[in-house]
C-alpha positions as CSV (number, residue, x, y, z in Angstrom):
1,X,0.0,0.0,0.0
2,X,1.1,3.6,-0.6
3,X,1.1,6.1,2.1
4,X,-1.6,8.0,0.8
5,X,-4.0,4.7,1.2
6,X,-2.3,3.8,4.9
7,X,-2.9,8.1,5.6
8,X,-6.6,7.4,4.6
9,X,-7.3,4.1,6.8
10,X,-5.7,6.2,9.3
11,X,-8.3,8.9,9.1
12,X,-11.1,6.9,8.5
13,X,-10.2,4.9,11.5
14,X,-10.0,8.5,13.5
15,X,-13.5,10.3,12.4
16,X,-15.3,6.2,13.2
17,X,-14.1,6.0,16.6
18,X,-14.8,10.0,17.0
19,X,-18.4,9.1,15.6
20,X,-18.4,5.8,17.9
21,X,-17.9,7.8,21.1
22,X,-20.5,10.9,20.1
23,X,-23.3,8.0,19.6
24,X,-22.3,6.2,22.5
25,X,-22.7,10.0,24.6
26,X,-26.0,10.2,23.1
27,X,-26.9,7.0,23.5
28,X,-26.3,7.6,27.6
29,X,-29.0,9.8,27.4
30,X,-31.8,7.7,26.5
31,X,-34.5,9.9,28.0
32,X,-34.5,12.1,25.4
33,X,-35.1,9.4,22.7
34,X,-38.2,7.1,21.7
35,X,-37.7,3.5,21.3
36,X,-37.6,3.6,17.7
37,X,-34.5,6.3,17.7
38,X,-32.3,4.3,20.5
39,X,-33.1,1.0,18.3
40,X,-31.4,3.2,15.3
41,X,-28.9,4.6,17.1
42,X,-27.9,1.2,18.8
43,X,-28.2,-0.3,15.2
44,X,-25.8,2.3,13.6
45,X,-23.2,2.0,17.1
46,X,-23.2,-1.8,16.0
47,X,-22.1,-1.4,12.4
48,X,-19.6,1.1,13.6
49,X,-18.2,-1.1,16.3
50,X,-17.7,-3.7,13.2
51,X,-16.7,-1.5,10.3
52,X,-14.0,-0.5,13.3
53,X,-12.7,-4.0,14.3
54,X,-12.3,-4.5,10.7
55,X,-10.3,-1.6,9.4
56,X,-8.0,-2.5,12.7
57,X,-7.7,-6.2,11.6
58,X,-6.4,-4.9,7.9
59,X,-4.3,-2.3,9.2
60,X,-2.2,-4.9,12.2
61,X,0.9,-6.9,10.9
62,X,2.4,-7.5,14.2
63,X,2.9,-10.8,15.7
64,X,0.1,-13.1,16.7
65,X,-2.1,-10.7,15.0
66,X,-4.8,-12.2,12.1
């Protein structure tokens, strides 16, 4: 991979796990949500949590690391 691409996983890495930790804030205010919003929101921390673990799993090359 270039530098450019590694630079860009970096960044999208950055603004997902920014975006992660806003929804989660939000999320700790429940109150302020119906039950079809905190289903969406939970839904959309979910993919996040996933799109996250895999950009992370394509980036690592250290040992013991798939």
């Amino acid at each position: 991979m270039t530098n450019s691409t590694m630079m860009t996983m970096g960044i999208q890495t950055s603004r997902a796990k920014r975006m992660l930790k806003m929804l989660e804030s939000l999320l700790s205010y429940d109150h302020l949500y119906s039950d079809d919003k905190l289903r969406e929101m939970k839904a959309q921390r979910n993919v996040l949590k996933e799109e996250i673990a895999e950009m992370e799993a394509r980036r690592s090359k250290g040992f013991g690391k798939k």
